[in-house]
C-alpha positions as CSV (number, residue, x, y, z in Angstrom):
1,X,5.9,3.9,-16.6
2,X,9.2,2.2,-16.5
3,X,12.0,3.9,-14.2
4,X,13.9,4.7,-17.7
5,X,10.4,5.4,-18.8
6,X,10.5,9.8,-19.2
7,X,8.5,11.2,-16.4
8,X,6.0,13.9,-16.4
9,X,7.4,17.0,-16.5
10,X,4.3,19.3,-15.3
11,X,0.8,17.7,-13.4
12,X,-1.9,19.5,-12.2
13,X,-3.0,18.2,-8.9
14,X,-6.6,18.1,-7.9
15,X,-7.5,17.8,-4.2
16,X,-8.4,14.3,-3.8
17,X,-4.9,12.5,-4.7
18,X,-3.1,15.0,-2.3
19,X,-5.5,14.3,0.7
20,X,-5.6,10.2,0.2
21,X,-1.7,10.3,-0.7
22,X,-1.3,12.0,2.7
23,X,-3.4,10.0,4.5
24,X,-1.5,6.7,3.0
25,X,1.4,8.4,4.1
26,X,2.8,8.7,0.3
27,X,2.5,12.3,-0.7
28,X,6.4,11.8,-0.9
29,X,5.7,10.2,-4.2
30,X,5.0,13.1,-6.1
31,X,8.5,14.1,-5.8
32,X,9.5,12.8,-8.8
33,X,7.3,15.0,-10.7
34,X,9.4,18.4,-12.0
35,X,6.8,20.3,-11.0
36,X,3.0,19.7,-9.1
37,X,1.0,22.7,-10.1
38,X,-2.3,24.0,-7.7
39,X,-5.0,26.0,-8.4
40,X,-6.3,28.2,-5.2
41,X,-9.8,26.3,-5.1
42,X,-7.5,23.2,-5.3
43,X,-5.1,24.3,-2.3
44,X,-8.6,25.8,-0.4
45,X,-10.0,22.6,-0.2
46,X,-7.0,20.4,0.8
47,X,-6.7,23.1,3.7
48,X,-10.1,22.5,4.6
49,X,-10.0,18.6,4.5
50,X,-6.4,17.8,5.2
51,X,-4.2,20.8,5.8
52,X,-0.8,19.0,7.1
53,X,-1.1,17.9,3.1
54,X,0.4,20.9,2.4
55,X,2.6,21.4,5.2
56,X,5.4,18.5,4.8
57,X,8.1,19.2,2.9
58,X,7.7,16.0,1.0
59,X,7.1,17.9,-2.3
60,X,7.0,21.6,-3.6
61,X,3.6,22.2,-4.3
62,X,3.5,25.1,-6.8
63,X,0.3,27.4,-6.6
64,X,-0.8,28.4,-9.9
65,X,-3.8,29.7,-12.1
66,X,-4.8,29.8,-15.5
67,X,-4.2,32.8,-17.5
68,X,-7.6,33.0,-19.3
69,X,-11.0,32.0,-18.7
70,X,-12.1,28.1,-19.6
71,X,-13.3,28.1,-22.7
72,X,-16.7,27.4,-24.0
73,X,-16.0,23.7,-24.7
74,X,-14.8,23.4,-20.6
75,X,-17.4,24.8,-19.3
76,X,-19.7,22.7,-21.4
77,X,-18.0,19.5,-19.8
78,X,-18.1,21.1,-16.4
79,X,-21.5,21.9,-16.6
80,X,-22.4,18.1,-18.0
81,X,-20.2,16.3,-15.7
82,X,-21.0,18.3,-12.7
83,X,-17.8,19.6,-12.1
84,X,-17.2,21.8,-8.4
85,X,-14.7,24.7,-8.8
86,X,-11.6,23.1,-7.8
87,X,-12.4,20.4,-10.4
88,X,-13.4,22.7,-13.0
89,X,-10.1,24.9,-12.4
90,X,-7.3,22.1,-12.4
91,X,-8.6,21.1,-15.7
92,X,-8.5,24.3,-17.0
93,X,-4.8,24.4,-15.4
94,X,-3.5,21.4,-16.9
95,X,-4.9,22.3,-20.2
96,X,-3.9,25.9,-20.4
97,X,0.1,24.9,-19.2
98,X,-0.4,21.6,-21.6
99,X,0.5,18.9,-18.8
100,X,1.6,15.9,-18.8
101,X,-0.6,14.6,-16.1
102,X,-3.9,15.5,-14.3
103,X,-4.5,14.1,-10.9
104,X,-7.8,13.4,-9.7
105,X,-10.4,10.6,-8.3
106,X,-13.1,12.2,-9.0
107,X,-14.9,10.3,-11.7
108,X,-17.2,13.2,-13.5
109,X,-13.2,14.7,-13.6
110,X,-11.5,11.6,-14.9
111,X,-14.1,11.1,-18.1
112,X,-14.1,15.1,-18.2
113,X,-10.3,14.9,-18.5
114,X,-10.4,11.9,-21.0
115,X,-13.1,13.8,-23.0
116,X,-10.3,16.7,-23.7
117,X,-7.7,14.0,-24.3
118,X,-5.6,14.7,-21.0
119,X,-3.7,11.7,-19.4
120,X,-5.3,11.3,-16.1
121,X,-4.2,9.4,-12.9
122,X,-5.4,9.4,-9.3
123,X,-4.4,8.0,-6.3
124,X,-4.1,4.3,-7.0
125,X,-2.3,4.9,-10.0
126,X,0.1,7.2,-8.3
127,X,0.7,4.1,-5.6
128,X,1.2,1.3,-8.3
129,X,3.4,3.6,-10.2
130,X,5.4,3.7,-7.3
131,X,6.6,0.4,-8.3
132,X,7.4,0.6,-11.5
133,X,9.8,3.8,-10.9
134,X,11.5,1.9,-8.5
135,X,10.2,4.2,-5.5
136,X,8.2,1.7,-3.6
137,X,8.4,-2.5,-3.5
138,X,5.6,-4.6,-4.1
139,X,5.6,-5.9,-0.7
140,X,5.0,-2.0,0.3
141,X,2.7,-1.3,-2.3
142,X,0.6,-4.6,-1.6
143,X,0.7,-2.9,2.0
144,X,-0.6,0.5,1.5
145,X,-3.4,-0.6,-0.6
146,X,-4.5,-3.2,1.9
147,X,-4.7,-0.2,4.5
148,X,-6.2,1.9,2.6
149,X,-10.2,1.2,3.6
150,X,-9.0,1.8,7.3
151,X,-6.9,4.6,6.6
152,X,-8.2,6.8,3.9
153,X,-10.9,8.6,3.3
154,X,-10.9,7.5,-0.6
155,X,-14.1,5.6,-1.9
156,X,-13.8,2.4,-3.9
157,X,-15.4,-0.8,-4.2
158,X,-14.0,-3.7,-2.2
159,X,-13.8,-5.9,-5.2
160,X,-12.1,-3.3,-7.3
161,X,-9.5,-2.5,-4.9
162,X,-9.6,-7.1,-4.6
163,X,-8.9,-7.3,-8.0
164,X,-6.0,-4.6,-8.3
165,X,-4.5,-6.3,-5.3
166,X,-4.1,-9.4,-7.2
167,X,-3.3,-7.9,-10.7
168,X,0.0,-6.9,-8.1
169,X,0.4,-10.0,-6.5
170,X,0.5,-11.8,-9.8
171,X,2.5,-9.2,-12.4
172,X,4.1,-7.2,-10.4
C-alpha cells in the first residue's frame, strides 16, 4: 500500500501482531488504521502475554464482539484448522463488521482467513508496510527486522526472515 494508496478503514486485531508489534517497539504503527477492533478473548490473552500492549497510548484499541454466533461455515474452518478462541472470535469479528484487514500470525488463522476471502496481514507485513506509508525508512525497517529473533517472541524461519531482508535491501 502506497501512502496515497486508501487505508483500511476497520482491522480486526488478533493477539499475536499486538504482542510482537510491542515487543519491536512498533505498536505505534497501527495508528494509521481508523479503527483496531478486539474481541475480549483477543484483549485476555495479550493481558496475559504482554499487558503494557494495551497500556500505551500509541493507538485506541477498540474492544468489540460480534453480534451473532459464527456460522456453520466458521466453525467448520475453526474446527479444521484448529483454531483457539481468540482466533476463532477475531475472525468471526472481522467478518461480521466486513473489515478491511485481519491481523494475525497464526498460520491455521491466515489460510482460515484466506479460505473466507478476508485480506490478512501479520506482523511482518504491518513493519514493511511501514515503508511504503511513509511511517518508517528502510534503514529502520531493515533494523527492526534484524532484531527481531532477539527481541520478539514471534517464530519464523531464519531463511525466511534472510530472504525478506533482502527483498528490502534490493526494492525497497
Amino acid at each position: 500500500m502506497a501512502a496515497n494508496e486508501p487505508l483500511a478503514r476497520v482491522v480486526v486485531c488478533d493477539a499475536g501482531p499486538l504482542i510482537h508489534l510491542d515487543e519491536l517497539g512498533c505498536l505505534a504503527l497501527l495508528a494509521d488504521f481508523a479503527r483496531v477492533l478486539l474481541p475480549a478473548s483477543v484483549r485476555e490473552e495479550v493481558l496475559q502475554h504482554r499487558p503494557q500492549a494495551l497500556t500505551g497510548a500509541q493507538v485506541t484499541l477498540e474492544r468489540s464482539t460480534a453480534p451473532t454466533p459464527p456460522a456453520a461455515d466458521l466453525a467448520g474452518l475453526a474446527r479444521l484448522f484448529a483454531l483457539h478462541r481468540a482466533e476463532l472470535d477475531a475472525l468471526h469479528l472481522a467478518r461480521e463488521v466486513q473489515a478491511d484487514l485481519y491481523l494475525t500470525d497464526d498460520t491455521a488463522a491466515r489460510l482460515a482467513a484466506r479460505q473466507l476471502s478476508m485480506p490478512v496481514h501479520g506482523t511482518i507485513g504491518i513493519v514493511l508496510r511501514a515503508v511504503r506509508r511513509g511511517q518508517k525508512s528502510k534503514a529502520e525497517v531493515l533494523r527492526i527486522l534484524r532484531s527481531l529473533p532477539a527481541v520478539s517472541t514471534l517464530h519464523m524461519r531464519q531463511s525466511l526472515l534472510d530472504e525478506i531482508l533482502r527483498e528490502i535491501e534490493q526494492n525497497a
